[in-house]
C-alpha positions as CSV (number, residue, x, y, z in Angstrom):
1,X,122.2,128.5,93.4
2,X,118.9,128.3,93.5
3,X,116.6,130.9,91.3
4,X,113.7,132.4,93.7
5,X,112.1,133.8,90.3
6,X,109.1,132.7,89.4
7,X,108.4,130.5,86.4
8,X,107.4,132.3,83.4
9,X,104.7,131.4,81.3
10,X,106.3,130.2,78.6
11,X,105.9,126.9,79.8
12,X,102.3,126.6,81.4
13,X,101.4,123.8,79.9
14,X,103.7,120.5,80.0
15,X,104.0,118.9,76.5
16,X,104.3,115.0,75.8
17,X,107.9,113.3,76.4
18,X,109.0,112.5,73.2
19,X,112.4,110.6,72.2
20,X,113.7,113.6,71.7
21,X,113.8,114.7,74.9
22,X,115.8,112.2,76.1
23,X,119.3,114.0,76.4
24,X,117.6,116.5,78.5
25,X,116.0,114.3,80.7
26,X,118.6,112.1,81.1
27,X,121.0,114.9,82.1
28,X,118.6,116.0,84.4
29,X,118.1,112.4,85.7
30,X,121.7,111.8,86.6
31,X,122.1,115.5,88.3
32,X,119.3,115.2,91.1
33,X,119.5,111.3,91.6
34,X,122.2,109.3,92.9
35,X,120.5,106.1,91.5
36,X,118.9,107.4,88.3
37,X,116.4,105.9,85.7
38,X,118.4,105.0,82.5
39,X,117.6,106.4,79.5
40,X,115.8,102.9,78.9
41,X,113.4,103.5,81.4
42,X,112.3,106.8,80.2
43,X,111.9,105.2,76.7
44,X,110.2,102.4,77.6
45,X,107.6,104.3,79.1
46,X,107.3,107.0,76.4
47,X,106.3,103.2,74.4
48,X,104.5,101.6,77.0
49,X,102.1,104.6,76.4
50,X,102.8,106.1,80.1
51,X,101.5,109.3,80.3
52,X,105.0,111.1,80.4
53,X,105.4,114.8,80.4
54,X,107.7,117.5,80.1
55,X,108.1,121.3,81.2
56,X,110.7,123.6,79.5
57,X,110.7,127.6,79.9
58,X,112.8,129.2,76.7
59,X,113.7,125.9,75.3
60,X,115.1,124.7,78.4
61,X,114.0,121.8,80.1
62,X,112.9,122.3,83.4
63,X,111.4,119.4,84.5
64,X,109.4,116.3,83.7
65,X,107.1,113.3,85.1
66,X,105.8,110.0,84.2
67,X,102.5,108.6,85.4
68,X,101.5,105.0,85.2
69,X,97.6,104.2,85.3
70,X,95.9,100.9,86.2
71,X,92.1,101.3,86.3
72,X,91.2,103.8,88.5
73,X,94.7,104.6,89.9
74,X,97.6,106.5,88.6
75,X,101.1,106.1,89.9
76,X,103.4,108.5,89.6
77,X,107.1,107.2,88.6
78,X,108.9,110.0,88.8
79,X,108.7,113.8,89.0
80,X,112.1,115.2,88.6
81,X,113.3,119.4,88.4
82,X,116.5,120.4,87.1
83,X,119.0,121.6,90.0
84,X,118.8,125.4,88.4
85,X,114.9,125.3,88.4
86,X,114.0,123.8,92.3
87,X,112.2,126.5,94.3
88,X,110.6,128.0,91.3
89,X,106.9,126.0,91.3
90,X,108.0,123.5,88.5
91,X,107.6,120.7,91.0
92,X,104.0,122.3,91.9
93,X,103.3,123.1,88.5
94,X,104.5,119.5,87.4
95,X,102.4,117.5,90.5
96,X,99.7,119.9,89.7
97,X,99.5,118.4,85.7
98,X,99.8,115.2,86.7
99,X,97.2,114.9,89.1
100,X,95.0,116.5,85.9
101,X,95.6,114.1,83.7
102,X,94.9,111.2,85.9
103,X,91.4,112.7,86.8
104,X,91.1,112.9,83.1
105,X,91.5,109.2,82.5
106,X,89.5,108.0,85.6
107,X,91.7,108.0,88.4
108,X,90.5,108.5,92.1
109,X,93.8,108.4,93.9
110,X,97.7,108.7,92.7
111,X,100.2,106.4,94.2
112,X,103.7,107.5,94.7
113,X,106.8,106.2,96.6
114,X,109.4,108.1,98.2
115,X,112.2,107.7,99.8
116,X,112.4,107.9,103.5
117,X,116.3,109.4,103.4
118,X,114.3,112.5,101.5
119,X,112.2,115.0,104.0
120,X,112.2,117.6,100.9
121,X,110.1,115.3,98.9
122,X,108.2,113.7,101.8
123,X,106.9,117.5,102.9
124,X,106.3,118.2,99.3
125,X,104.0,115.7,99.2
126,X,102.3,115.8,102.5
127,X,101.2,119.8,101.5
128,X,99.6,118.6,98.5
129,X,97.5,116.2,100.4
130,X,99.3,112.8,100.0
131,X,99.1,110.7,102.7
132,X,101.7,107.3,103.9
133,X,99.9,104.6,104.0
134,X,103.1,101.9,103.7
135,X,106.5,100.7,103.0
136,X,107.9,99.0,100.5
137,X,110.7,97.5,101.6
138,X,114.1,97.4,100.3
139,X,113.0,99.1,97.4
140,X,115.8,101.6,96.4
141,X,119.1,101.1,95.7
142,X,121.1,102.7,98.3
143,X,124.7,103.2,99.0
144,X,124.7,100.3,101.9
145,X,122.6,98.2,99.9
146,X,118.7,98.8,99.4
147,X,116.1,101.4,101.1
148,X,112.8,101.2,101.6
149,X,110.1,103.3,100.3
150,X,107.4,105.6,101.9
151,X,103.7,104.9,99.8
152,X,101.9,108.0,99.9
153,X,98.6,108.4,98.2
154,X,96.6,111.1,97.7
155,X,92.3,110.4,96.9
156,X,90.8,113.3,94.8
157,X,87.3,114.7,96.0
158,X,84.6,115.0,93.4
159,X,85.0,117.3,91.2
160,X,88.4,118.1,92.0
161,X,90.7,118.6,88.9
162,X,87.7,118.4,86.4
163,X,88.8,119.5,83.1
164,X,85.8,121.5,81.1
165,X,85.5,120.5,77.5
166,X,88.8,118.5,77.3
167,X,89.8,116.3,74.4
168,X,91.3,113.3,76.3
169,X,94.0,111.0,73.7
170,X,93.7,107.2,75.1
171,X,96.7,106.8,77.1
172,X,98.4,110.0,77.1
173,X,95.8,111.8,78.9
174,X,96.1,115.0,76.5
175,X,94.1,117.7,77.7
């Protein structure tokens, strides 16, 4: 069941993916998705200096994300909330981060792809101002085969998700 509680405080700000989050995040990982990330993936990126995140609340891990940049874009990999935690914000709270920390190292737009089999995420998206403007074909692994993905981007506004006075770490986007 779904909690409708909302998230405590205890978690308001997202801390850096680490190694040592990968149990969690791999649990997590193979809960919500039927094709999940390995555990490889989430590493790799963690090393590839991805800007890779994750929300707990009382030690437990809620949530996490991992954001890819490429000169003035970021993509976002994957946002992922535990089954126990969906309807709480930690999606919001999460999307909300990410979409900091990509202003802070010079983005003007975040990428994402989604799946067209998931009207959840697809709404998700479109109420925090992402917008299709593609398909990727064939991109996901699918049960028959592949599925393609929906692009959605989403182009910030100046000034939106300034951060004041901000120490910025090159790559991680610490704020």
């Amino acid at each position: 069941m779904t909690s409708t509680a909302p998230v405590s405080a205890a978690f308001a700000r997202p801390q850096a993916m680490s190694p040592a989050d990968l149990d969690d995040v791999e649990r997590i990982e193979k809960a919500v998705y039927a094709f999940p990330w390995t555990r490889k993936n989430f590493a790799d990126s963690i090393s590839s200096g991805y800007s890779a995140w994750v929300v707990r609340d009382a030690g437990a891990m809620l949530g996490y994300c991992v954001l890819m940049m490429v000169l003035d874009e970021g993509h976002l990999l994957n946002i992922s909330v535990a089954k126990d935690a969906q309807g709480r914000g930690v999606g919001r709270h999460l999307l909300d981060w990410t979409e900091k920390v990509a202003v802070s190292l010079g983005a003007r737009t975040v990428l994402l792809e989604v799946r067209p089999s998931n009207p959840v995420a697809q709404g998700f998206y479109e109420r925090h101002r992402y917008e299709r403007i593609g398909v990727r074909r064939n991109y996901y692994p699918a049960p028959d085969g592949r599925e393609d993905a929906i692009v959605m981007r989403k182009t910030f506004l100046a000034g939106e998700h300034q951060v004041n006075g901000s120490a910025r770490q090159a790559g991680r986007g610490a704020l």
